[in-house]
Residue, then its C-alpha position, 0 to 999 in steps of 0.5 A: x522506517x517503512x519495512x521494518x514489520x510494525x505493521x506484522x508485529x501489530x496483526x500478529x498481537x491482534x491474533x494472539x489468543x490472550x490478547x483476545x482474551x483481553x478484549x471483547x472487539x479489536x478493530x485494526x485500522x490502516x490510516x495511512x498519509x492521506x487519511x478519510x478520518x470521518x470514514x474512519x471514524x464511521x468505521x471505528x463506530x460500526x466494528x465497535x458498536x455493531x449498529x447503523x453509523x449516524x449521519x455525522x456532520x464532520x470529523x469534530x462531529x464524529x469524534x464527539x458522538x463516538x466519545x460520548x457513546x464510549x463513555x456509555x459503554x465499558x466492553x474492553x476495546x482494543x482499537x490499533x491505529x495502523x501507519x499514522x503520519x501526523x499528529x493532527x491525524x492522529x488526535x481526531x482518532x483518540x478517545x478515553x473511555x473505561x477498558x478502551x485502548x489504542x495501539x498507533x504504529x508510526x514512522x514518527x514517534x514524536x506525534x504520539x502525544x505523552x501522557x503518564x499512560x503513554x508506552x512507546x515501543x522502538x521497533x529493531x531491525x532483525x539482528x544477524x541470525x533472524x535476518x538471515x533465516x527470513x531472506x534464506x526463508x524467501x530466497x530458498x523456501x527454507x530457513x537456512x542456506x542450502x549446502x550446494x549454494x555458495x554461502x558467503x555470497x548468500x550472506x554478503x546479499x543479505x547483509x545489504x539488506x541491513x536487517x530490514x524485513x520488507x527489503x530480506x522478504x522482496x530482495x530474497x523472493x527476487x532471487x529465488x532459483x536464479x543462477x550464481x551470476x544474478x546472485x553477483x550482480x544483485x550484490x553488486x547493485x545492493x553495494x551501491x545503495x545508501x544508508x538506511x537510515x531515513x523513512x525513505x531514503x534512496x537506499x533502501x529503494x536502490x536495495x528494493x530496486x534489485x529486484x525490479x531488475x530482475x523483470x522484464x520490460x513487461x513486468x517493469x511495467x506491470x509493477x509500475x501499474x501497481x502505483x495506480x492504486x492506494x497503498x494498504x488497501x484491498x483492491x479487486x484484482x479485475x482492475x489491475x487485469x484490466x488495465x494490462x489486458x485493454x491497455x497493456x494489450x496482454x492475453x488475459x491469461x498472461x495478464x493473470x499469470x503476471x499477478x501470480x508472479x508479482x505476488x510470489x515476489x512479494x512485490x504485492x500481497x493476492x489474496x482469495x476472498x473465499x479463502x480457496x487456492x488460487x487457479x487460473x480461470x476466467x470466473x477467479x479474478x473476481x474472487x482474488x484481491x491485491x494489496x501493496x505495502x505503502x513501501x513499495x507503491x512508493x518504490x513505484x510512484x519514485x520510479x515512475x516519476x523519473x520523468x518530467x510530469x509532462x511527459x510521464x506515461x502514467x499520470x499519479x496523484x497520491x491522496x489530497x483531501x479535496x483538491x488536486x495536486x499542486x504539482x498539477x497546476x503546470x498541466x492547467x489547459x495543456x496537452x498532456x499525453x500520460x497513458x494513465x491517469x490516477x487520482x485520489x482524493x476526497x469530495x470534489x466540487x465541481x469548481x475544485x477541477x480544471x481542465x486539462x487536455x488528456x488525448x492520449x489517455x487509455x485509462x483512467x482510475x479515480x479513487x473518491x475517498x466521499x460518498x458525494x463528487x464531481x466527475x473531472x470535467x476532462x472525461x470528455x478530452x480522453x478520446x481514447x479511453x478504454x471501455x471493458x468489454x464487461x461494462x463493469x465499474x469496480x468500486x475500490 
């Protein structure tokens, strides 16, 4: 399932200094559920061979080019192909060649083709002693219970978290120096979740639910903006701050204190481009980037889709490859009054959009996942959409 550390275990083995011994490149990929294989497969091509990438035709195209090329070389390459959903994804992105090797993580073993060379690996939960130390690691700042908190209850919240380290990390770092009675009645919420037994089941969102409830109603709607954006992917944090300054109305400040407080959640990962510590400025923002595990986005999108599509404050369409969602068609010549509207997708015609009528909406983030696209014909019904005092466009 989502959360279980696939992702850790794989950077981790890529860090290992024998396995860097082993292999002369390592390319980490995030493939994801909506996938640009031909971009991939451009990058593939780029980290491996260090050169400008040809001007392939299509995905077919670029897989025959890259395998042949491989086959030309015989430099020991590991290459890990990072949260793969579908087996038809995950065919266009293999190849044989001398020295080569491919690490896939997935919530679905059954997509990995098998073969004599095949080794699957079954990730297990974290047993009793490794769970605990990570929530207490979270919870605490240490990895034991401290000897004036009550260790009982320490130990009945974690045990709902089922060994799952996404749910210990994000249930823990929610509960950090928060008093007895957050403690009781997080366990009490946690309680009431579901078996964790399927990729996304209602409870292991109702366990990760926990610690939204610890926001505030601002913060709530902070975390939901987070929805906004592709899941795994780097993102410059302006975009996100200016959402929540020109939109959300917040002090600039405040708006940048509130990603230092998500983060220290685990409810996003911030990192600094330049690799110093973070301060509060005007000139950092540029310099930090944000990223969400695809778990999380999820939590947002479900939380925020309680509500009729027509009537939701923040308007999201995960990843399509060349057309909006189907879900969407009921919006076709209609009023609709969303805050924010969010599209992912890939090269768009002009005759792929519709119109839509979109009066009430401040801000608009498209994510094209093509070099070539059609702006969405709707622009010029978003009378209220809101300009940054910068001017600036942020490529994500």
């Amino acid at each position: 399932m989502g959360g279980g550390g696939k992702t850790s275990l794989a950077l981790t083995l890529c860090d290992d200094p024998n396995i860097k011994g082993c292999f002369r490149n390592i390319v980490f990929i995030t493939v994801s559920q909506s996938p640009n294989l031909k971009g991939i497969l451009e990058t593939i091509w780029e980290k491996i061979f260090r050169r400008n990438v040809p001007e392939f035709q299509n995905v077919e195209d670029a897989h025959i080019q890259l395998q042949q090329r491989l086959l030309k070389q015989s430099k020991p390459t590991l290459v890990v192909l990072d949260d793969v959903w579908s087996r038809a994804n995950l065919e266009k992105l293999l190849f044989e060649a001398r020295g080569y090797k491919t690490l896939v993580t997935t919530r679905d073993g059954s997509i990995i083709p098998r073969n004599p060379y095949t080794r699957l690996y079954q990730l297990p939960l974290l047993n009793k002693e490794d769970a605990l130390s990570l929530f207490c690691l979270s919870a605490f700042g240490q990895t034991s219970i401290p000897s004036t908190t009550d260790a009982n209850l320490v130990i009945e919240v974690q045990e709902e978290c089922k060994g799952l380290p996404l749910a210990l990390t994000v249930v823990g770092s929610s509960l950090y120096g928060e008093p007895h009675v957050a403690w009781e009645n997080a366990k009490k919420i946690l309680a009431l979740g579901e078996s964790l037994s399927s990729y996304h089941s209602e409870g292991v969102f109702r366990c990760l639910e926990t610690s939204i409830d610890c926001l505030d109603d601002v913060g709530r709607e902070c975390f939901l903006d987070l929805g906004l954006f592709p899941e795994e992917k780097k993102i410059c944090a302006d975009a996100l701050l200016d959402i929540w300054v020109y939109v959300r109305k917040m002090e600039w400040q405040d708006a940048y204190i509130m990603l230092l407080g998500l983060a220290r959640r685990n409810l996003l990962n911030l990192s600094n481009n330049q690799g110093t510590q973070a301060t509060i400025s005007y000139r950092c923002a540029p310099e930090l980037s944000f990223s969400q595990h695809d778990v999380m986005r999820d939590l947002a999108l479900y939380l925020g889709c309680q509500d009729s599509i027509v009537h939701r404050k923040r308007l999201l369409m995960p990843g399509k490859e060349h057309c909006l969602s189907e879900e969407w068609e009921l919006l076709r010549d209609r009023q609709v009054n969303a805050q924010i509207v969010s599209i992912h997708t890939g090269s768009m015609a002009e005759n792929d959009w519709y119109e839509m009528n979109l009066p009430e909406t401040e801000a608009l983030v498209l994510h094209f996942s093509a070099s070539e696209y059609f702006l969405p014909p709707f622009l010029k019904t978003m009378k209220k959409l809101t300009i940054p005092k910068q001017g600036k466009v942020i490529k994500t």
